[in-house]
C-alpha positions as CSV (number, residue, x, y, z in Angstrom):
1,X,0.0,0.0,0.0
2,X,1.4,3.0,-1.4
3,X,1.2,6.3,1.0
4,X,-1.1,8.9,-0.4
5,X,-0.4,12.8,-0.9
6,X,-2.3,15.5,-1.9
7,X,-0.8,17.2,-5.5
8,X,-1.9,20.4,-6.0
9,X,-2.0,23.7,-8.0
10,X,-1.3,27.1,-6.3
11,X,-0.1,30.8,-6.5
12,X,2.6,32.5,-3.9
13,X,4.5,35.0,-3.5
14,X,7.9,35.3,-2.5
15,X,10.4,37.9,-2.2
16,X,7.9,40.2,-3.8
17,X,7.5,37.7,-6.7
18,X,4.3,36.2,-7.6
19,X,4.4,32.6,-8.9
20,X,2.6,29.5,-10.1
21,X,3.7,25.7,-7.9
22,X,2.6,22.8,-9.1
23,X,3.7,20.0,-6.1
24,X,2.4,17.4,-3.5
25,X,2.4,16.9,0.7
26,X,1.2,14.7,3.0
27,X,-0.4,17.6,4.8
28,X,-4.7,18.5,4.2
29,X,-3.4,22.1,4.5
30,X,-0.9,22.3,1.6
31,X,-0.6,26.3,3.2
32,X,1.7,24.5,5.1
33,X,4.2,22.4,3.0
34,X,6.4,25.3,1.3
35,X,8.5,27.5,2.7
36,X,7.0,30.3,0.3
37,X,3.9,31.7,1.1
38,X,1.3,30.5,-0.7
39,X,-1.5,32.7,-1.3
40,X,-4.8,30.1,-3.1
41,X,-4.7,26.7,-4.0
42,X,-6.7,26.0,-7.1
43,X,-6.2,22.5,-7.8
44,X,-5.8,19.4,-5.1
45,X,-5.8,16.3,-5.7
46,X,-5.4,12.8,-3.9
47,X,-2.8,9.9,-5.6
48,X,-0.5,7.5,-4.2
49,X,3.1,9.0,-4.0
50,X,4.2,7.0,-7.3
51,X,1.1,8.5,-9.0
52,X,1.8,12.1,-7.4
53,X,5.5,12.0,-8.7
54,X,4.5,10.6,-12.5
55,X,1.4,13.4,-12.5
56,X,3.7,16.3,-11.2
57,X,6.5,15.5,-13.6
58,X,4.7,15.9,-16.5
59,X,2.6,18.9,-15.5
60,X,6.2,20.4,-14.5
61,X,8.0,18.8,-18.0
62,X,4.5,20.6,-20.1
63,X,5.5,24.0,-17.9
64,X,9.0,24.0,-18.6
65,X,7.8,23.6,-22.8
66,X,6.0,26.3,-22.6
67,X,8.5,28.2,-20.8
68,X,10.6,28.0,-23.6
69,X,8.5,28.2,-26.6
70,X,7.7,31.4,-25.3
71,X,11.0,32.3,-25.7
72,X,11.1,31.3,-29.7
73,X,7.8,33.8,-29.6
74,X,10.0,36.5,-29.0
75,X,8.8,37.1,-25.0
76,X,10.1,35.6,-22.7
77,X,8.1,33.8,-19.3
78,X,10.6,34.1,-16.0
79,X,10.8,31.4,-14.4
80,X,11.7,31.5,-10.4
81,X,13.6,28.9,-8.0
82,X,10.3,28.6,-6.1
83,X,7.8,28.1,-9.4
84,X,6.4,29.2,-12.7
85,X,5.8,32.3,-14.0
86,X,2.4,34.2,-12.9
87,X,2.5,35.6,-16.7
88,X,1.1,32.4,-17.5
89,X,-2.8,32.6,-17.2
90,X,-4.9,30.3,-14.9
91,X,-7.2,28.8,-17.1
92,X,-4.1,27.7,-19.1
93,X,-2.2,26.1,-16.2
94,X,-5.1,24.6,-15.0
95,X,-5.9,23.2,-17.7
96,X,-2.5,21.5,-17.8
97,X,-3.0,20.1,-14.6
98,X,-6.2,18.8,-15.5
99,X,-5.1,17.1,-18.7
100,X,-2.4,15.2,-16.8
101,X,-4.4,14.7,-13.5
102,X,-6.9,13.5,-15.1
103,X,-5.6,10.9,-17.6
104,X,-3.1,9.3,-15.3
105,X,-6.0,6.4,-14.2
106,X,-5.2,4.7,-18.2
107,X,-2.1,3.3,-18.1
108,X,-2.0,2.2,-21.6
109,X,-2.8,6.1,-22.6
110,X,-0.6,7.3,-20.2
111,X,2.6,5.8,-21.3
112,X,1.4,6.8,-25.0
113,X,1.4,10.7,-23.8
114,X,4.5,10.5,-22.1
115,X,5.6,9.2,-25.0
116,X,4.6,12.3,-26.9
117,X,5.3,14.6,-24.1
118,X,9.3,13.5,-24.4
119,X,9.0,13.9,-28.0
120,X,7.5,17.1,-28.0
121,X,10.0,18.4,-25.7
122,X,12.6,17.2,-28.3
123,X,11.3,19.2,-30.9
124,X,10.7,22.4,-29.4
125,X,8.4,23.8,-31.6
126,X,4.8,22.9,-32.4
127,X,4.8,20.6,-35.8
128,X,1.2,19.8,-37.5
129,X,3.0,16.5,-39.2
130,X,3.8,14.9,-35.4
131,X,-0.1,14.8,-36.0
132,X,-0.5,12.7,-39.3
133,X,0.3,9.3,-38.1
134,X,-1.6,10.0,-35.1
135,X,-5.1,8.3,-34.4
136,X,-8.1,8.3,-31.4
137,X,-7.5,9.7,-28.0
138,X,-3.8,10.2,-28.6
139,X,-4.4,12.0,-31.9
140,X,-7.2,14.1,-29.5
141,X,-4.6,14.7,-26.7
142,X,-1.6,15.3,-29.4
143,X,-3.9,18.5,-30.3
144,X,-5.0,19.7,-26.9
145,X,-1.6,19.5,-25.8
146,X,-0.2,21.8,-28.7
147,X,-3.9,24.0,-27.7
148,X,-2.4,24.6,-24.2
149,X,1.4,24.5,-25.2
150,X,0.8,27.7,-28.1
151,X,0.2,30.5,-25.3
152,X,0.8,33.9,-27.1
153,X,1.0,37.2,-24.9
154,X,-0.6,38.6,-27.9
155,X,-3.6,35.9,-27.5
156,X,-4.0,36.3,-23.9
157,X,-4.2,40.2,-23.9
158,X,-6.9,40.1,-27.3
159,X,-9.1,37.5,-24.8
160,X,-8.9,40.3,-22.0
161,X,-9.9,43.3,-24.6
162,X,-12.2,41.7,-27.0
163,X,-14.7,43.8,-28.9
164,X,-17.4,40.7,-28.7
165,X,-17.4,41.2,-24.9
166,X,-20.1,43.3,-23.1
167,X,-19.1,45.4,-20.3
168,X,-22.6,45.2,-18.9
């Protein structure tokens, strides 16, 4: 029987610096498992420690992609000792951690996205022909990956100001 931790998703701040964690605890209160100071926790949830370490590596590896394919997109997201960068919008990180939290329970699926995970970290940049021999769910995750993984500052701010949007 495999001890069970809580992984979970939340902004801190430390030194003055705002930041995204992605990690696990024994703890309920995961206020109390970092040294930083967190400030909300958006995402928790319970796996076995194996499970906790598997899900938190890829959320981390998806993070660190995106980290540096915005840097070919000529802006650049810090990254801190403590986290990720707070540039990076919520939906989009939670979304990450809900595509790996979520499909960890296959584990036929799950070793086929690691497999394309490692692959797409290889490659740097987003490629429509890793696609073509794709088929089913992985061809389906393959695309919501790249979704989450094409973050553009330019996207980001043109979803806060949209002309389609009421005020009222």
């Amino acid at each position: 029987m495999t001890k069970s931790v809580n992984l979970y998703l939340a902004s801190g701040v430390s030194n003055g610096i705002a930041f995204w964690v992605v990690n696990f605890t024994e703890e309920q209160n995961i206020f109390n498992s970092l040294s930083a100071e967190l400030l909300e926790c958006y995402r928790k949830e319970l796996f076995g420690l194996e499970g906790a370490t598997e899900v938190k590596s890829a959320i981390n590896t998806t993070l660190d992609i995106l980290s540096l394919d915005s840097k070919f997109d000529r802006y650049k997201l810090d990254n801190y000792n403590t986290g990720y960068s707070s540039e990076i919008p919520i939906d989009i990180i939670e979304d990450i951690f809900d595509l790996w939290a979520y499909n960890y329970n296959n584990e036929i699926l799950w070793k086929k996205y690691l497999g394309l995970l490692k692959f797409r970290k290889k490659i740097k940049i987003s490629n429509n022909y890793i696609n073509i021999g794709l088929k089913g769910d992985t061809y389906e995750f393959s695309i919501k990956l790249d979704e989450l993984l094409s973050l553009r500052k330019g996207d980001s701010m043109s979803r806060i100001y949209s002309q389609d949007d009421l005020m009222w």
